[in-house]
Kinemage of the C-alpha trace (Angstrom):
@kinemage 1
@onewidth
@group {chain A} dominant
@subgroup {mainchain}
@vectorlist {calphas} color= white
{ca unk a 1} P 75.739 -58.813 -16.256
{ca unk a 2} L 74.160 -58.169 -12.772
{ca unk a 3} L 71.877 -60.331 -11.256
{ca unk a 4} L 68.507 -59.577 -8.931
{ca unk a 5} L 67.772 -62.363 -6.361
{ca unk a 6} L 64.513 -62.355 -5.100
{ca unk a 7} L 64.377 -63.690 -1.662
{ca unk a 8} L 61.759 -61.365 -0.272
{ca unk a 9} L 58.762 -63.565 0.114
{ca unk a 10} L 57.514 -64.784 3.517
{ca unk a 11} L 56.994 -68.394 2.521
{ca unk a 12} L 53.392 -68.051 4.252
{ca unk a 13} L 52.546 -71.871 3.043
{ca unk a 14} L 55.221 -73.258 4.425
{ca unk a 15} L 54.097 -72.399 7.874
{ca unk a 16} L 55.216 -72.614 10.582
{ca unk a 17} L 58.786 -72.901 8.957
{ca unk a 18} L 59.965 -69.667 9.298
{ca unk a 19} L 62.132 -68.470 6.082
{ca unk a 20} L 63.070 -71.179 3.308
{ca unk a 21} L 66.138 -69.043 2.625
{ca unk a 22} L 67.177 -69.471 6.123
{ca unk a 23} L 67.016 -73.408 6.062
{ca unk a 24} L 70.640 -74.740 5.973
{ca unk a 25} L 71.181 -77.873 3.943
{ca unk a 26} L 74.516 -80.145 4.222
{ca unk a 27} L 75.779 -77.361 6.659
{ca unk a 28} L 75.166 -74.106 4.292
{ca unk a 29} L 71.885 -72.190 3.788
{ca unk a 30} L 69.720 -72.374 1.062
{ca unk a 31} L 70.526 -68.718 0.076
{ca unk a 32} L 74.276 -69.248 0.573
{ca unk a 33} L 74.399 -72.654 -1.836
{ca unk a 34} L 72.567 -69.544 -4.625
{ca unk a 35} L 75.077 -67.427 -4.217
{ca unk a 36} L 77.546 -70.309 -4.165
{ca unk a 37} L 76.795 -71.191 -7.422
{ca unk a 38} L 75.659 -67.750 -9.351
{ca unk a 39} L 79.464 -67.150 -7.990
{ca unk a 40} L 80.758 -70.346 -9.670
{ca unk a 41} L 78.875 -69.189 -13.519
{ca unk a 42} L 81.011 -66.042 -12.645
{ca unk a 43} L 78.210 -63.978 -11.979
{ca unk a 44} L 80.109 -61.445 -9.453
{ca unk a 45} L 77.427 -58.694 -9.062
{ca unk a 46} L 74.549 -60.149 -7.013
{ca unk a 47} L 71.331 -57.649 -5.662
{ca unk a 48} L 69.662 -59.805 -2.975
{ca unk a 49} L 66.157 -58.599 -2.563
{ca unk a 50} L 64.604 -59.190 1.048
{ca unk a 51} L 61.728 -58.333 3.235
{ca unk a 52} L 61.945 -56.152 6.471
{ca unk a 53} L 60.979 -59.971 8.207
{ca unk a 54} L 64.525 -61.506 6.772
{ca unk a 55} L 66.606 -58.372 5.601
{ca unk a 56} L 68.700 -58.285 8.735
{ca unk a 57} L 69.676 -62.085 8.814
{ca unk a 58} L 70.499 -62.035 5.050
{ca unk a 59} L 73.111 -59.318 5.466
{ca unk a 60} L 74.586 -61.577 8.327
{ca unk a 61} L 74.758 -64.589 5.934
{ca unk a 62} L 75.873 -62.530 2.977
{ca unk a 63} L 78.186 -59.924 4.382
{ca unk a 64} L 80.946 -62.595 3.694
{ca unk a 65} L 80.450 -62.610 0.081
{ca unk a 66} L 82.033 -59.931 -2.395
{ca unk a 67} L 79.932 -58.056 -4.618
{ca unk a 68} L 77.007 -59.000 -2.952
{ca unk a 69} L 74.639 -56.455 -1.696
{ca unk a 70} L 71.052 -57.006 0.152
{ca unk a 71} L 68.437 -54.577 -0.355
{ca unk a 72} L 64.942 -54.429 0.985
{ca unk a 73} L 61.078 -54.525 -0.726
{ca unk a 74} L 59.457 -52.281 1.408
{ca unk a 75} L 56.190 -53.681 0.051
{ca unk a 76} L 55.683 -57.311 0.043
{ca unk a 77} L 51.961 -56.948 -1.194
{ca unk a 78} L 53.562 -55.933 -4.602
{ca unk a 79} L 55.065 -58.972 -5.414
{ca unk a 80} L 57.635 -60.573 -7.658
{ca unk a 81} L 56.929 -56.835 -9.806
{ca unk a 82} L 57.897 -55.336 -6.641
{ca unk a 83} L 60.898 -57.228 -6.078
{ca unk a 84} L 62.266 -56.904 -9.688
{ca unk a 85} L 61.129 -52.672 -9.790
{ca unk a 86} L 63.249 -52.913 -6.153
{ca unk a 87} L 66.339 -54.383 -7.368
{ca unk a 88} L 66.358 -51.931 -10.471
{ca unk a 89} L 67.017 -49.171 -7.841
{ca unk a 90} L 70.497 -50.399 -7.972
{ca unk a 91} L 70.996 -52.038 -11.062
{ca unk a 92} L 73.444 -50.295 -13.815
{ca unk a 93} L 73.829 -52.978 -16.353
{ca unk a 94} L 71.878 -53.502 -19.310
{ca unk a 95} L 72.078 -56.787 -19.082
{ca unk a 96} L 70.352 -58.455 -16.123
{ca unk a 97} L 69.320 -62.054 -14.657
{ca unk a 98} L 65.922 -62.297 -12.546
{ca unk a 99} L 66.108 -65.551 -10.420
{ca unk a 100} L 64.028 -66.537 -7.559
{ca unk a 101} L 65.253 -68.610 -4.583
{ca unk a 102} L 61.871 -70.727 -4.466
{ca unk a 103} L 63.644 -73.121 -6.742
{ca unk a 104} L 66.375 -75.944 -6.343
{ca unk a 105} L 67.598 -76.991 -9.828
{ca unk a 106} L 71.010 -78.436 -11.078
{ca unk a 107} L 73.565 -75.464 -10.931
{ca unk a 108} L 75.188 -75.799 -13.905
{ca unk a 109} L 71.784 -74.486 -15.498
{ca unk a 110} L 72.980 -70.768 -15.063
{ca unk a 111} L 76.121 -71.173 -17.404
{ca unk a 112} L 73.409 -73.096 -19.718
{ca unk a 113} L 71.054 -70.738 -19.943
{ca unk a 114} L 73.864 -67.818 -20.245
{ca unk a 115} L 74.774 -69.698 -23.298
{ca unk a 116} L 72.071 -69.545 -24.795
{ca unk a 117} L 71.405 -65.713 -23.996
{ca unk a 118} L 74.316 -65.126 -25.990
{ca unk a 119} L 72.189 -66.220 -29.433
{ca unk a 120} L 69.399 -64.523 -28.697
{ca unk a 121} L 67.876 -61.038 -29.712
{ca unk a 122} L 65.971 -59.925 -26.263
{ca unk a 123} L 66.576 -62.618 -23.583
{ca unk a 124} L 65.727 -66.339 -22.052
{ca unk a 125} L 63.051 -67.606 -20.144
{ca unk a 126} L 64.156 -71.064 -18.391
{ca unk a 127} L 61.440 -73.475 -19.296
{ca unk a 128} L 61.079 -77.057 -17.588
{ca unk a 129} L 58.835 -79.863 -18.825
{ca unk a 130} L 56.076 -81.157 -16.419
{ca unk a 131} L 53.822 -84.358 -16.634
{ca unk a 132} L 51.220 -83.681 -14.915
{ca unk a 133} L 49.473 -79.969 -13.951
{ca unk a 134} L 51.886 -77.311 -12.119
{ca unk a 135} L 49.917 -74.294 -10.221
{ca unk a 136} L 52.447 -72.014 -12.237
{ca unk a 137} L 53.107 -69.863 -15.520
{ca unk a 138} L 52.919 -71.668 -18.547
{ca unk a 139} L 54.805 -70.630 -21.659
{ca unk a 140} L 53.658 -70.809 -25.421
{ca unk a 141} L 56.273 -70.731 -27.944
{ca unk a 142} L 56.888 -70.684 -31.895
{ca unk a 143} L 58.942 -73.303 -34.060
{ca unk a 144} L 62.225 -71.050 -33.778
{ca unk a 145} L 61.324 -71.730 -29.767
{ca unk a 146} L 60.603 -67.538 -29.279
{ca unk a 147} L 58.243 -67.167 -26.588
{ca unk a 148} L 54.680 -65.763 -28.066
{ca unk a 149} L 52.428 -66.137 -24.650
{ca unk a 150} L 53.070 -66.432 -21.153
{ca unk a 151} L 49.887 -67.654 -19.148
{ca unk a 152} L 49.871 -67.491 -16.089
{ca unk a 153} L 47.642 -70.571 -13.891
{ca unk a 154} L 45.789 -71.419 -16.870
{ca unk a 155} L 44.060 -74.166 -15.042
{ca unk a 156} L 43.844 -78.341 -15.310
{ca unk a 157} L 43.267 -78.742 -18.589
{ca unk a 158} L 43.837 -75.584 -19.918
{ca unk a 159} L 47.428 -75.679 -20.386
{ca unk a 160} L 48.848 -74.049 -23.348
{ca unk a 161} L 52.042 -76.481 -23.394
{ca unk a 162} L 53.846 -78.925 -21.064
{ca unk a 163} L 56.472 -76.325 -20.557
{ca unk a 164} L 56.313 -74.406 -17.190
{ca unk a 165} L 57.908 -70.968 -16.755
{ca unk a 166} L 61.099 -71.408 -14.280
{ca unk a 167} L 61.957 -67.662 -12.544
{ca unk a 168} L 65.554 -67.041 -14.432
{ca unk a 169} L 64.863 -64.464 -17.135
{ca unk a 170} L 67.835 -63.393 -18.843
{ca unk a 171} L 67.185 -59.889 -20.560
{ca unk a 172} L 69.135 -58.284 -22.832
{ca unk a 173} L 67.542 -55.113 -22.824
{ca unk a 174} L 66.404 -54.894 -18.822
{ca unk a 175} L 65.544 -51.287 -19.210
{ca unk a 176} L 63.382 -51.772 -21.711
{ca unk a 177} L 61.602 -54.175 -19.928
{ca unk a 178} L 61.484 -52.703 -16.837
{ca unk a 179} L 59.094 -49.525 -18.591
{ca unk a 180} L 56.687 -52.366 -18.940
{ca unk a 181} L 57.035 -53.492 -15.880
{ca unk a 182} L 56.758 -49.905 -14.176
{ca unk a 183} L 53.525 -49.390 -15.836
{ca unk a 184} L 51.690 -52.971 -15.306
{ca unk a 185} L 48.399 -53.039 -13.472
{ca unk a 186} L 46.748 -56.445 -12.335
{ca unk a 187} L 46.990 -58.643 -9.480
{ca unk a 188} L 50.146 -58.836 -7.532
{ca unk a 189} L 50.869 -62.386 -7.964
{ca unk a 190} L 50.617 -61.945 -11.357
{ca unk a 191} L 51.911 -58.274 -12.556
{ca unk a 192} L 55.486 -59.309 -13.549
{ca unk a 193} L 54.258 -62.233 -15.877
{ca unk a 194} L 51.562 -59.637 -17.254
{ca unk a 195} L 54.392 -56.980 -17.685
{ca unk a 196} L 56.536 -59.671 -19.560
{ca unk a 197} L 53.464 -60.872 -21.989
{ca unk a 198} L 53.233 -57.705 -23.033
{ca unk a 199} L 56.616 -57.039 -23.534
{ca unk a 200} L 56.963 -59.950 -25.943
{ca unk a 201} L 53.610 -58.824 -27.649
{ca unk a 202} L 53.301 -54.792 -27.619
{ca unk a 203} L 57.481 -54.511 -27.169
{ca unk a 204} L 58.100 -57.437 -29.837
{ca unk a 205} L 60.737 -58.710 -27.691
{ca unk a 206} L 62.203 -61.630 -29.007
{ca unk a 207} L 62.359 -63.986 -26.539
{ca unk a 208} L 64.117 -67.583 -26.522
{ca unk a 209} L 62.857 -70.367 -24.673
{ca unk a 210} L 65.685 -73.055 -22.944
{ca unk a 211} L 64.043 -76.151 -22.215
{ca unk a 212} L 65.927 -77.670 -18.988
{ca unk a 213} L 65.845 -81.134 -18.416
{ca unk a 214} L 67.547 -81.319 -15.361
{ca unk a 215} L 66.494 -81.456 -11.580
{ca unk a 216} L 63.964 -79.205 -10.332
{ca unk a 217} L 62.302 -78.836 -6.981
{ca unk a 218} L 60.428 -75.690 -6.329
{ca unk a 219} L 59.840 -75.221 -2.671
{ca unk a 220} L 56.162 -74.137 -2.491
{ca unk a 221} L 54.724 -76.332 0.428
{ca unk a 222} L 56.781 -77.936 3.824
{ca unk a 223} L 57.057 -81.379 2.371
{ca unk a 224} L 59.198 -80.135 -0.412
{ca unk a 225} L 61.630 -79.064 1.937
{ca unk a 226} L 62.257 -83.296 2.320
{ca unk a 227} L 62.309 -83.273 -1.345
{ca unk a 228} L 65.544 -80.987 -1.732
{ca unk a 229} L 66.928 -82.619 1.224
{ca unk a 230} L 67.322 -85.649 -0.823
{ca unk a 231} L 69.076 -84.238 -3.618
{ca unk a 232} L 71.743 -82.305 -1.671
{ca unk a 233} L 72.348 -85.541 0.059
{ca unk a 234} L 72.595 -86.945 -2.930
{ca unk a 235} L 75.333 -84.534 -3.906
{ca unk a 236} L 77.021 -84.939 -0.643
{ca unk a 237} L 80.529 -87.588 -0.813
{ca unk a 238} L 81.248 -90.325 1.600
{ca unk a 239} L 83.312 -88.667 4.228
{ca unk a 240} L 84.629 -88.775 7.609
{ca unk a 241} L 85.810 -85.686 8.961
{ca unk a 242} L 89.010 -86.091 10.403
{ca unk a 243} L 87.951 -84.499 13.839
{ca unk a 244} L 85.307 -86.623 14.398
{ca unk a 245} L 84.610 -89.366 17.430
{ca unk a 246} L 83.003 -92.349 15.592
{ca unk a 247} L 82.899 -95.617 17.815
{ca unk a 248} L 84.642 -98.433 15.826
{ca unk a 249} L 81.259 -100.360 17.561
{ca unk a 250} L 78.736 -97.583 15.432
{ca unk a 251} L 77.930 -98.833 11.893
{ca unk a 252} L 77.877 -96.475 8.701
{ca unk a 253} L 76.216 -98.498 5.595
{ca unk a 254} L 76.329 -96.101 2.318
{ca unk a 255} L 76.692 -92.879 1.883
{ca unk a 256} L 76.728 -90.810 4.850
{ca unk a 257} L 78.994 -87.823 5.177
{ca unk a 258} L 80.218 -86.929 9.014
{ca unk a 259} L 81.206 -83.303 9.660
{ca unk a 260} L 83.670 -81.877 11.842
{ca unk a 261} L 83.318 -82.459 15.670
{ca unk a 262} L 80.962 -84.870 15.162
{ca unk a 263} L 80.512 -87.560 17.738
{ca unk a 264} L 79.164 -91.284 16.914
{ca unk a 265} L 78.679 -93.513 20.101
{ca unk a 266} L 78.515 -97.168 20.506
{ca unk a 267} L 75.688 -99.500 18.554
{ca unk a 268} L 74.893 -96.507 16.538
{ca unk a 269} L 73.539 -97.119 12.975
{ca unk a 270} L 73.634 -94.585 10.150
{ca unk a 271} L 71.920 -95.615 6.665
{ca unk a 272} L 72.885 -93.753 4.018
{ca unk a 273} L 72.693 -91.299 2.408
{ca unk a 274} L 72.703 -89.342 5.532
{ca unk a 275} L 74.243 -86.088 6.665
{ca unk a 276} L 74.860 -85.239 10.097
{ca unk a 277} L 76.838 -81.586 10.677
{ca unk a 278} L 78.866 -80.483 12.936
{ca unk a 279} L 79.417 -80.787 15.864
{ca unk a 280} L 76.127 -83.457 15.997
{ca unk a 281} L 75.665 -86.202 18.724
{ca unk a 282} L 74.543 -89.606 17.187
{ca unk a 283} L 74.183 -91.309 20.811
{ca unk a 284} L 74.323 -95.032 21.916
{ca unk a 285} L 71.470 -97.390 20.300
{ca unk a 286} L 70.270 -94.212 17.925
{ca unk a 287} L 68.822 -94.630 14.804
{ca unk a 288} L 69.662 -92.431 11.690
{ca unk a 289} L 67.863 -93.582 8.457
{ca unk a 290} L 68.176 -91.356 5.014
{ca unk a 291} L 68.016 -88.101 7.058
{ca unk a 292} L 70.290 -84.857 7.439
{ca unk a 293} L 70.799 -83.873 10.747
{ca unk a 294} L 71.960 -80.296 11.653
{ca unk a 295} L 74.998 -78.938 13.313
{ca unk a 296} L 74.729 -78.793 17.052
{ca unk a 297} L 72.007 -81.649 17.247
{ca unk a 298} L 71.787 -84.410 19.482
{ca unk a 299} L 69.914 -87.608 18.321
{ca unk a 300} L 70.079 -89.049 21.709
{ca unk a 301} L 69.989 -92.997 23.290
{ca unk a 302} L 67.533 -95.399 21.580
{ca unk a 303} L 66.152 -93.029 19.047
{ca unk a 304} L 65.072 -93.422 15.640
{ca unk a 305} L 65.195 -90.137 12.801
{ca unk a 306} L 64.042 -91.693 9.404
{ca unk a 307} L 63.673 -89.827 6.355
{ca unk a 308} L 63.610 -86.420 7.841
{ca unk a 309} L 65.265 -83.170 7.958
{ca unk a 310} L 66.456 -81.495 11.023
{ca unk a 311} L 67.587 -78.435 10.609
{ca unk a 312} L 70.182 -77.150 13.857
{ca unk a 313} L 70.364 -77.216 17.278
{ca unk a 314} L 67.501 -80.046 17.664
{ca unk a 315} L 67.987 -82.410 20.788
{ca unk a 316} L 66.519 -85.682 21.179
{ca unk a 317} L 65.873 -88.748 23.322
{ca unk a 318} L 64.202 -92.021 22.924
{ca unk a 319} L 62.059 -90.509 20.409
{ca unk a 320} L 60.691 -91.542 16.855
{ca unk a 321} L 61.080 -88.877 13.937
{ca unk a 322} L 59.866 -89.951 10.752
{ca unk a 323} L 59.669 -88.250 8.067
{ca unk a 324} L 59.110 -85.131 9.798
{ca unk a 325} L 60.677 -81.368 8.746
{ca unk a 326} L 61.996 -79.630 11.902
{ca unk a 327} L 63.400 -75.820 11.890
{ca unk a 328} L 66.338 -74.889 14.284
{ca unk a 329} L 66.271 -74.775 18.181
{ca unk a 330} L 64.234 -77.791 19.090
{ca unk a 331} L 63.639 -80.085 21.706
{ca unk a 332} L 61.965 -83.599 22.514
{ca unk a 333} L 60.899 -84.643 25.825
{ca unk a 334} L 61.751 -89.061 26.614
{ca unk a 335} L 59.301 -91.188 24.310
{ca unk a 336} L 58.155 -88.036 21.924
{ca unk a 337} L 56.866 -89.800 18.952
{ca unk a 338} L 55.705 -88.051 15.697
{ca unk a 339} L 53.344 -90.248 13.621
{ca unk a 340} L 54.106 -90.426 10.208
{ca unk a 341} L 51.023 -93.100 8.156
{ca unk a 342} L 47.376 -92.903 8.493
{ca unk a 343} L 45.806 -95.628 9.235
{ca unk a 344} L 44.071 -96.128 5.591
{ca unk a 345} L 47.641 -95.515 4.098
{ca unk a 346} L 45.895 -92.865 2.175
{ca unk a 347} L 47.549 -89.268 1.187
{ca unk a 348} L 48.041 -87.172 4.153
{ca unk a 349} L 46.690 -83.843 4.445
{ca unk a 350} L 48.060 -80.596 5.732
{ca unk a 351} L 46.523 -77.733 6.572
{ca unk a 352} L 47.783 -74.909 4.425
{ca unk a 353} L 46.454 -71.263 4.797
{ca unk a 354} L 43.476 -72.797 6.543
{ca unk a 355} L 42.517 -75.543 4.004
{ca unk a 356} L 43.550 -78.868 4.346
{ca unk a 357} L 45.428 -80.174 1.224
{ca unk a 358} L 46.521 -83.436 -0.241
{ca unk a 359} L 50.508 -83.736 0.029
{ca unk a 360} L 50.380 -86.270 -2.363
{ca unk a 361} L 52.292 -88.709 -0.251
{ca unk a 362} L 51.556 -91.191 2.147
{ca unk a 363} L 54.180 -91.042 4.675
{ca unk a 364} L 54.592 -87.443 6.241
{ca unk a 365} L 55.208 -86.313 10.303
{ca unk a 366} L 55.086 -83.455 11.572
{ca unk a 367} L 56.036 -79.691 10.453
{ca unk a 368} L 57.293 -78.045 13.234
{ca unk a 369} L 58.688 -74.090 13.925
{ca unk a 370} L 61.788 -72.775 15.775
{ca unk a 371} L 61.274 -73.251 19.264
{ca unk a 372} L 59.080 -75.421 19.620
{ca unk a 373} L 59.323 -77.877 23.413
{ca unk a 374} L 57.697 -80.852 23.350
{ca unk a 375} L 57.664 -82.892 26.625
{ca unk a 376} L 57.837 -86.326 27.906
{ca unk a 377} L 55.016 -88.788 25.563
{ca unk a 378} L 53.591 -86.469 23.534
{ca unk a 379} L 52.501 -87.540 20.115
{ca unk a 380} L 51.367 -86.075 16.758
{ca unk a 381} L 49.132 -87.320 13.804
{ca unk a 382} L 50.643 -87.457 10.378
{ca unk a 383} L 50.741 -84.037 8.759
{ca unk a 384} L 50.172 -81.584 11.664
């Protein structure tokens, strides 16, 4: 079985983070920890599909990897269709997996769901249960669990199910999915599902549906990135790497995990569960509450990161970070503080692709790029 990994999209609503695939959590990136695992189900023969935006920096990442090769969509308009019809370029096995990277789920649901292709005719669509409406594809399904619809944003209200449609298809039969796919028409967000409805309908593919019950994150807007941040710290052991400096005057309360190189000065105080990576500073006085700090960064004297993710090379000093998502290569002028509660305590709103949008939390900083110098006493209201 080969497997397409679509990795091409340009995460335009997380802005101004620039590539989710690029974001390194507890000291690998996200695309690495995919590969990590498809590796670990014994899935050996990976297609990575990029963009011309991140094709060069995947091959970087992935040139380490065996069997791994990184392609490019030359045209993002096109869409997940696009992706899949770009990755078939290359594909010679009948048998094929579609996965997207926009999700963070429990690992072990690739051996699950290869299981469970096994016992079916055509294929498995990865199905997850929600509470409460999900901007997504829905699926509709019979008593023997074989998927009969696919509808795609159905609308509050509308839903045909409580069962969402999670991007890792298992088909049996890829080429003869892929002639639907080649000759689907629609919208671009939506010509793959439409392709795949029509498959099960017109090309009576028998389809099975896996229900998943474990964790699921997709990363759709920036405060999910805080989201996934807890679960791989979550995942992360108690450790002390053997090269590192900690001060027998710093105090570590539960689970924090210290990388190599690390340094840990005097009167510093890390709550669990933290990361900090290598080669990190945690200076004198400093302040580290349920965050993961990148390799390379200094959290300099008398400052306080809570509940935010820092991704590397970030530098510090006497600042507040709270709750705050912050991309590689950036740095804080003295007294910096990014404000993290409105005043009412009420949701707080970002503005995403020009409209402003509930995060549906009421504690959330600042979003900030690669690059980005602040000086000495700036500040920022929640959400900016």
């Amino acid at each position: 079985m080969q497997v397409i990994l679509l990795a091409a999209g340009q995460s335009t609503r997380l802005d101004p983070i620039e590539d989710k695939n690029l974001l390194e959590f507890a000291g690998k990136s996200l695309i690495e920890h995919r590969i990590a695992a498809l590796k670990k189900a014994n899935m050996r023969d990976i297609v990575v599909v990029g963009g011309r935006h991140n094709l060069e920096q995947l091959k970087t990442i992935l040139k380490k990897y065996k069997n791994v090769m990184v392609i490019e969509q030359e045209n993002l308009k096109d869409g997940m269709a696009g992706g899949v019809l770009a990755g078939n370029r290359v594909i010679k096995h009948k048998n094929v997996m579609v996965v997207s990277t926009n999700d963070v789920f429990d690992y072990s649901l690739f051996e699950k769901a290869l299981a469970v292709a096994k016992q079916s005719d055509d294929g498995v669509i990865v199905g997850k249960r929600v509470s409460k409406y999900f901007p997504g594809g829905y699926l509709k399904f019979d008593k023997k669990m074989y998927v009969t619809d696919i509808i795609e944003k159905p609308g509050e209200g509308k839903e045909p199910s409580d069962i969402v449609n999670m991007v890792l298809h298992i088909y049996n039969d890829f080429p003869k999915f892929i002639d639907f796919l080649s000759k689907a028409t629609g919208k671009a967000d939506d010509r793959y599902e439409r392709a795949l409805d029509k498959y099960i309908k017109k090309g009576k593919a028998k389809i099975k549906v896996f229900k998943y019950n474990g964790y699921w994150q997709p990363i759709k807007f920036p405060w999910h990135i805080l989201e996934v941040m807890r679960y791989f710290m979550s995942e992360n052991e108690h450790k002390i790497d053997r090269t590192a400096d900690v001060s027998k005057f710093a105090h570590l309360k539960g689970q924090v995990y210290i990388g190599p190189k690390v340094k840990v000065f005097e009167n510093a105080i890390i709550h669990g569960p933290a990361y900090i990576g290598e080669g990190a500073i945690i200076a004198t006085n400093a302040l580290v509450r349920e965050s993961m700090i990148g390799n390379n960064c200094v959290v300099g004297f008398a400052t306080e990161v809570a509940r935010s993710y820092l991704n590397h090379d970030v530098w510090m000093h006497s600042n507040y970070i709270g709750d705050s998502v912050i991309d590689h290569n950036v740095s804080f002028g003295a007294g910096t503080v990014l404000g993290n509660l409105r005043f009412d305590e009420e949701c707080v709103k970002v503005k995403i692709k020009g409209d402003r949008q509930c995060s549906g939390i009421n504690k959330l900083g600042a979003i900030i790029g690669s690059g980005v110098r602040f000086g000495v006493n700036c500040s920022t209201n929640p959400g900016v």
